[in-house]
N, C-alpha and C positions, 0 to 999 in steps of 0.2 A: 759827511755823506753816510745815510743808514737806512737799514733795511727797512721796507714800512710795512708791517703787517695789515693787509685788506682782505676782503672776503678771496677765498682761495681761489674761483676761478675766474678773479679780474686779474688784468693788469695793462699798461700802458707801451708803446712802441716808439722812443724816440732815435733807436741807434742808427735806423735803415731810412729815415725821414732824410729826405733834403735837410742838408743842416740850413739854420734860419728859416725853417719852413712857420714856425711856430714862435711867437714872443712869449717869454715867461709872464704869467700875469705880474699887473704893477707891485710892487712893494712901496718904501720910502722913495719921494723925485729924486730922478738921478741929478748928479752935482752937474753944476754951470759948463761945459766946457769949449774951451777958447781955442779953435780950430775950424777949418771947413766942413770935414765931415767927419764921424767919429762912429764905434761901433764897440760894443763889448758883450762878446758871446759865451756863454759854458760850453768846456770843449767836450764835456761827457755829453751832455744830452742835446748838442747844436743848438741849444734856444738862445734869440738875441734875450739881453737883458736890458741894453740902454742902446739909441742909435738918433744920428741925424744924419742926413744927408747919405745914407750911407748907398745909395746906388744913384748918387750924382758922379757924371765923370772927370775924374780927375786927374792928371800927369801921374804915373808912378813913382817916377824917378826911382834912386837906388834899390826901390820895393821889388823894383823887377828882377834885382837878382836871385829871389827867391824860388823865381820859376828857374834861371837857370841854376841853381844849387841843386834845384827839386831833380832835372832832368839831367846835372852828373850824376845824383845821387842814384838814379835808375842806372845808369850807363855802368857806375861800381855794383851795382849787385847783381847788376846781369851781367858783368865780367866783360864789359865792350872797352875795358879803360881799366888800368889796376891801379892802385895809390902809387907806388913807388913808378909807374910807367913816367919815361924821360920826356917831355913836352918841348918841341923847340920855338924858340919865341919869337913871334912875326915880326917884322915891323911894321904894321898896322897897330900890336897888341901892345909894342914896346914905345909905341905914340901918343897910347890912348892918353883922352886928355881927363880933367878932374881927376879924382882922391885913386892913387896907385899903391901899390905894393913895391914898387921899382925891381923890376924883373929884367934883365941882363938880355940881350939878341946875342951875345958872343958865348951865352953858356943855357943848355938845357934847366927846365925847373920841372919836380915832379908834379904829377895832377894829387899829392897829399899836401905839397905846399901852396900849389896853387887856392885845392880849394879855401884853405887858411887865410891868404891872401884876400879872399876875394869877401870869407865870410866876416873875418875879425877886423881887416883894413877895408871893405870895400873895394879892392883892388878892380878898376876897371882893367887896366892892364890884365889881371887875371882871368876877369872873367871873358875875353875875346881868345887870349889863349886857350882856355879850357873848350871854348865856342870852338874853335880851330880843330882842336883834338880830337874835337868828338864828331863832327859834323864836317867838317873841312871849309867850313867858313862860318861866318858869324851870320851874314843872311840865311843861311840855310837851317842851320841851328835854331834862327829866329824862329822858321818856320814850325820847328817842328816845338816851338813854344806855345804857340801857337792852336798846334793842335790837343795839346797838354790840357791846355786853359781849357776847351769845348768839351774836353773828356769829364773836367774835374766840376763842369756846368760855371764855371765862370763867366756869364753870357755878355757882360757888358766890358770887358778886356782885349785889346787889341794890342801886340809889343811888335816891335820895328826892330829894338835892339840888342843885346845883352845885358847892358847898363846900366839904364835907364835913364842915360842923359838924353836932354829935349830932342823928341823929332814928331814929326808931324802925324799926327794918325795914332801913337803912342797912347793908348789911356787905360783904366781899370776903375772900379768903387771897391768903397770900401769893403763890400761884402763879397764881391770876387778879392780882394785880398786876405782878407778873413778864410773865403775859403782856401785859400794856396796854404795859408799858415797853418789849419788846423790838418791838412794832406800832408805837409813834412813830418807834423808830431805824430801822425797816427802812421804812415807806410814806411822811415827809416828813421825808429828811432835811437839806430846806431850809429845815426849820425848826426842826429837833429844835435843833439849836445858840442858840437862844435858852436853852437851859438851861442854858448855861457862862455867861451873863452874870451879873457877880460884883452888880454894883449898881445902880439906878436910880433916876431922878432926874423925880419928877413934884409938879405944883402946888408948887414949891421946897421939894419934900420927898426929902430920900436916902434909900435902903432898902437893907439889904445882903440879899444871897438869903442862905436859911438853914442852905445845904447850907454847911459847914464845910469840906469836901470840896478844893471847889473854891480855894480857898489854898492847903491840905495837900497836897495830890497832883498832881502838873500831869498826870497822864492822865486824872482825871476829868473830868468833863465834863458832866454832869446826874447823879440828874434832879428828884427833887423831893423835898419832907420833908413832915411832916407833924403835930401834936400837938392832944390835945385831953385834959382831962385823965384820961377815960374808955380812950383810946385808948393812952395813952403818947404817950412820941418815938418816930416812924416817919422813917425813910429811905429810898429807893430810890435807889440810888450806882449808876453807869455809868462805867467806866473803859476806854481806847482803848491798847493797848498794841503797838506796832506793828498786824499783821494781825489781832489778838484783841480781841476784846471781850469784858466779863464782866460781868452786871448783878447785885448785890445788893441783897436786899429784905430790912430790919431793922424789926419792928413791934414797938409797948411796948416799948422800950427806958424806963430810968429815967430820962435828961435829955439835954436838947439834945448835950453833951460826948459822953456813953457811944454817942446813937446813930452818931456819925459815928467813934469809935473801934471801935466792934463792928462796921460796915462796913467799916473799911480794913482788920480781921483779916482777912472774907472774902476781900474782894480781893486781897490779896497773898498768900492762902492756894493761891488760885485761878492766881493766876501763876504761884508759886514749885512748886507741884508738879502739874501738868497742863499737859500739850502740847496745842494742837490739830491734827490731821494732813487736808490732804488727801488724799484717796486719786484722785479722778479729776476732771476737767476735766467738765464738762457737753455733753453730745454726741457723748461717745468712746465708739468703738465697742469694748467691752472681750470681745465673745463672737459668732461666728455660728450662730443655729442655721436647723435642717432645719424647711422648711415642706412642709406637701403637700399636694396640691390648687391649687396657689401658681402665677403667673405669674411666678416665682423661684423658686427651689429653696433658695433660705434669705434670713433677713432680721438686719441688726446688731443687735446688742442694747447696750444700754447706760442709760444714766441721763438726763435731761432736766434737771437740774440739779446743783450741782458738790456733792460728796460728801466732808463730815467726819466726822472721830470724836475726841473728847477722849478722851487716856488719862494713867496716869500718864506724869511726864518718865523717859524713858530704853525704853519698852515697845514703843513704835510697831515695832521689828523682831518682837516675839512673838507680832504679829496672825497668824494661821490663816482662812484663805477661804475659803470652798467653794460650786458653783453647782450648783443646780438644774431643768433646763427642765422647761419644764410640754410635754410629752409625751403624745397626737401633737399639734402646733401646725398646724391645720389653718386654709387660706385662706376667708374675706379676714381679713388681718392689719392692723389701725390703728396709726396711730405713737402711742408712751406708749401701747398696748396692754400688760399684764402678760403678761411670754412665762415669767417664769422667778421663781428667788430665789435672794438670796446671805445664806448666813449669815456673820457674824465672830464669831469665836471669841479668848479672852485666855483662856491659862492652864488650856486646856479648858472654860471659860465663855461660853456663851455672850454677846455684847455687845449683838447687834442683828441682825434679820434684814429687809430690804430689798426691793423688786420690783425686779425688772430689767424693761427695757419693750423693747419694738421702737422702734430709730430712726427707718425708714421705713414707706412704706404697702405692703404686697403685695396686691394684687387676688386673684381666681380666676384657674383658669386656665381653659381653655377648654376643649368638652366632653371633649374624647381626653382632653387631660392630667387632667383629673379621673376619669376614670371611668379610666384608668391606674394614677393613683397610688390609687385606691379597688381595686382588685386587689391591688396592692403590701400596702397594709396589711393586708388581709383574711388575705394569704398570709404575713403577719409576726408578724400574732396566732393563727395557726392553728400554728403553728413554736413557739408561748411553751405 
């Protein structure tokens, strides 16, 4: 990833975009993959790179414990739940059925083991416990999954469970799972790294996590799998390659094997032929324009956060810019006020079109100067 030198007061807006709002243009065909539906996103600049099927609905299954990871992981840094806090253990949680962590009802587990449990074992036992702790039931808990997913714009996601073993009404796509994944790595990533832990060790029981991944590629690094037999083998792969990140999301795949080979096609698909490019630094001032009516006679314009674009490797010089102010830009002016837009263009295509905003605040100005520059115009549009 590198800085791209363009005309100074261009640049492009992908950090504040709906992620997936935008495909990277094509490069090299992406590889064959053997699964229901699949997805591989750049996590710096949200653009899909390769996708099928990716907003058909699909059974989660253990994908779902990702929302509930997501929403310990708020409950720990909003202090509603501390790691070492003593967790006692249902019997509802010490029945759960499918892949457990084996969690004792005659002895408390803390919510740091638990979460371990639930991330590295899949521990459904765990995660109804931790559901318990924080919510005071696992329905309720759902709910407030529930309303996680509508916040994060997951719109085709509905969960019933904890778990994500089968139940009815239960589903997500791949691109609401994509977005859950790239929400963990970007809001706690002091905790996302529990997802590289290879194995754990609870009630003198070993468990290796199930992402395959995490052996095979040392830039992986989460994030969770998943299987039911309704569902298939599901994966969700996250891999850290210098400045880049790339997440892939692989559902119903045929078997534990094919999922974690039909993820590492995307990822090194995603490497080997897309760049990530910044274009501008966050706060630079890349355009001035003309205000009037204004306690200034112009205001910077620029972007309020730093600015990517995935493209194919080798293209980044045949980006094309162009800006647009929004005319007459009349005071008072707010900062991150929309004054303008930039389109980017590849190959006469267009890629993505972005707000430019004002840097600072411009007030009015005062009665002469407005009722001055209110001549001016009058005398500018009577001239057109």
């Amino acid at each position: 990833m590198w800085l791209l030198q363009v005309a100074p007061w261009v640049t492009a807006f992908f950090a504040s975009a709906p992620a997936f709002a935008a495909s990277a243009p094509p490069a090299a065909a992406p590889p064959s993959i053997a699964a229901k539906a699949y997805l591989l996103v750049d996590a710096v600049s949200g653009q899909t790179l390769a996708a099928a099927g990716a907003d058909d609905p699909r059974e989660p299954a253990s994908l779902s414990k990702m929302m509930t990871a997501y929403l310990v992981f708020r409950a720990l840094k909003d202090k509603e739940v501390l790691p070492s806090q003593a967790v006692p253990v249902s019997q509802k949680a010490w029945r759960a059925e499918g892949s457990r962590m084996f969690i004792d009802p005659k002895k408390t587990v803390s919510v740091d083991e638990l979460l371990r449990g639930m991330i590295v074992q899949s521990g459904n036992d765990a995660a109804i416990a931790l559901a318990e702790a924080i919510a005071g039931s696992e329905e309720v808990f759902a709910e407030r999954m529930n309303k996680e997913a509508a916040r994060l714009g997951m719109k085709n996601t509905h969960f019933v469970n904890v778990t994500g073993l089968p139940a009815a009404q239960q589903v997500s796509t791949a691109n609401d799972l994509a977005l859950l994944a790239l929400a963990t790595v970007r809001d706690f990533p002091e905790y996302y790294s529990l997802y590289a832990i290879k194995e754990y060790r609870y009630n003198n029981i070993t468990q290796s996590n199930r992402n395959r991944l995490l052996w095979t590629d040392p830039y992986v690094d989460g994030i969770k799998t998943g299987n039911t037999d309704s569902a298939g083998y599901c994966l969700i792969a996250s891999a850290k390659r210098g400045p880049r990140r790339l997440v892939s999301v692989v559902l119903g795949a045929g078997s534990d094997s094919a999922r974690a080979i039909e993820s590492q096609k995307l990822l090194n698909y995603g490497f080997q032929f897309y760049d990530t490019v910044q274009l501008y630094q966050n706060g630079e001032t890349v355009s001035s324009m003309r205000v009037w009516k204004g306690a200034a006679e112009s205001v910077p314009a620029g972007f309020v956060a730093e600015q990517f674009v995935t493209l194919p490797k080798g293209q980044a010089q045949k980006l094309k810019l162009s800006m647009e102010a929004i005319e007459p830009l009349v005071a008072p002016v707010t900062k991150g006020q929309r004054i303008g837009v930039v389109r980017v263009t590849l190959d006469g295509k267009q890629i993505g079109e972005y707000p430019l905003q004002a840097l600072v605040d411009v007030p009015s100005a005062n009665v002469f100067g407005r009722a001055w520059d209110t001549l001016r115009l009058w005398t500018q549009s009577a001239t057109h």
